[in-house]
N, C-alpha and C positions, 0 to 999 in steps of 0.2 A: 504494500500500500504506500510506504515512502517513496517506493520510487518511479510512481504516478505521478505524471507533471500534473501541476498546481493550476488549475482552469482560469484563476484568476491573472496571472503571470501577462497573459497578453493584455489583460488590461490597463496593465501598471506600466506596460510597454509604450501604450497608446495613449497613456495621461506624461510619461517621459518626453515622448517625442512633442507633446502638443507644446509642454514646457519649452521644449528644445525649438522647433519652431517657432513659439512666437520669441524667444532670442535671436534668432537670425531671421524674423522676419518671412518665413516659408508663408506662402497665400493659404490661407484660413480652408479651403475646398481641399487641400491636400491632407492637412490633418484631422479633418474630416472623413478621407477617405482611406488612410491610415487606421481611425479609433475604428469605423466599418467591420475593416479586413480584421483588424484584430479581437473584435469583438463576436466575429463567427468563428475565429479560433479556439476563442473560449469556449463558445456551446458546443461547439465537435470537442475539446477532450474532455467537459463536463458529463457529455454523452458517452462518450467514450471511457470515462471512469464509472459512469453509473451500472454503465454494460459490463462493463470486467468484474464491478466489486457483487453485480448479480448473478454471475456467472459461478463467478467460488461459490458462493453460498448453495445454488443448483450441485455444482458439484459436491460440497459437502455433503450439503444433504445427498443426493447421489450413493456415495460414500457409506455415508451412517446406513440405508438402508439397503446396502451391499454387505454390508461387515457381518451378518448371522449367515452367509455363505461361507465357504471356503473353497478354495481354488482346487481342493481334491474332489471336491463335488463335480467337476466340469472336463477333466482329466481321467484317463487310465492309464499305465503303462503298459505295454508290453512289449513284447523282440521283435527287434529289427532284420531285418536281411543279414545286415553284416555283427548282428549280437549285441549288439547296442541298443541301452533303453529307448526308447522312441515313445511319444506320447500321441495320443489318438484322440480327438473326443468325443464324449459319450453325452452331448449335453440334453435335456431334457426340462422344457417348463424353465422355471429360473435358474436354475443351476449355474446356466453359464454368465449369470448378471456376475459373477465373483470371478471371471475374468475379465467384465466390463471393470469393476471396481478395483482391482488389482491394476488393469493397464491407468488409471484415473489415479491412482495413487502414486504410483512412476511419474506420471508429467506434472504432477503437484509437488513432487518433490524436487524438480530439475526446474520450474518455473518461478524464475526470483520475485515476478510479480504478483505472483497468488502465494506469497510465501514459503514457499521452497529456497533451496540452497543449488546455484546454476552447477 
């Protein structure tokens, strides 16, 4: 979550420059059209953070009602051609939701922005 840009940033951008223009003098329709740009900036990664910080929580939840599975539920082993365990699956009904939840757990963990460690 810290390292979601700050939706407000472009507006602090667009009250800088307007300072900065009226010091040099920039024609008033420019800084206008500067606070514009920057102020749809803001609402796309406003959007854009509402949407990610909704997205964990789906996945969490996800998650929580994946975890009374386990991943042997969705799997069997047995030999392979060359003698080697090989896995097949045997999935059935939910079963296999705990490989959904098990792969959901891996990208949670490698994603720094849902809190994971990259």
């Amino acid at each position: 979550r810290a390292r979601l840009p700050d939706p407000e940033l472009p507006l602090r951008w667009a009250a800088w420059f307007e300072e900065q223009g009226d010091i040099v003098g920039l024609p008033e329709n420019h800084c206008a059209r500067y606070r514009s740009q920057r102020e749809q900036v803001a609402a796309v990664w406003a959007n854009n953070q509402r949407t990610l910080l909704t997205t964990e929580e789906h996945i969490a939840a996800l998650d929580e009602w994946c975890g009374e599975f386990s991943e042997d539920n969705c799997f069997e082993e047995d030999e392979g051609d060359s003698g080697r365990e090989a896995t097949s699956p045997r999935c059935s009904g939910t079963a296999c939701a705990s490989g959904v939840a098990s792969l959901l757990r891996r990208l949670l963990r490698r994603c720094p922005r849902l809190g994971g460690s990259a």
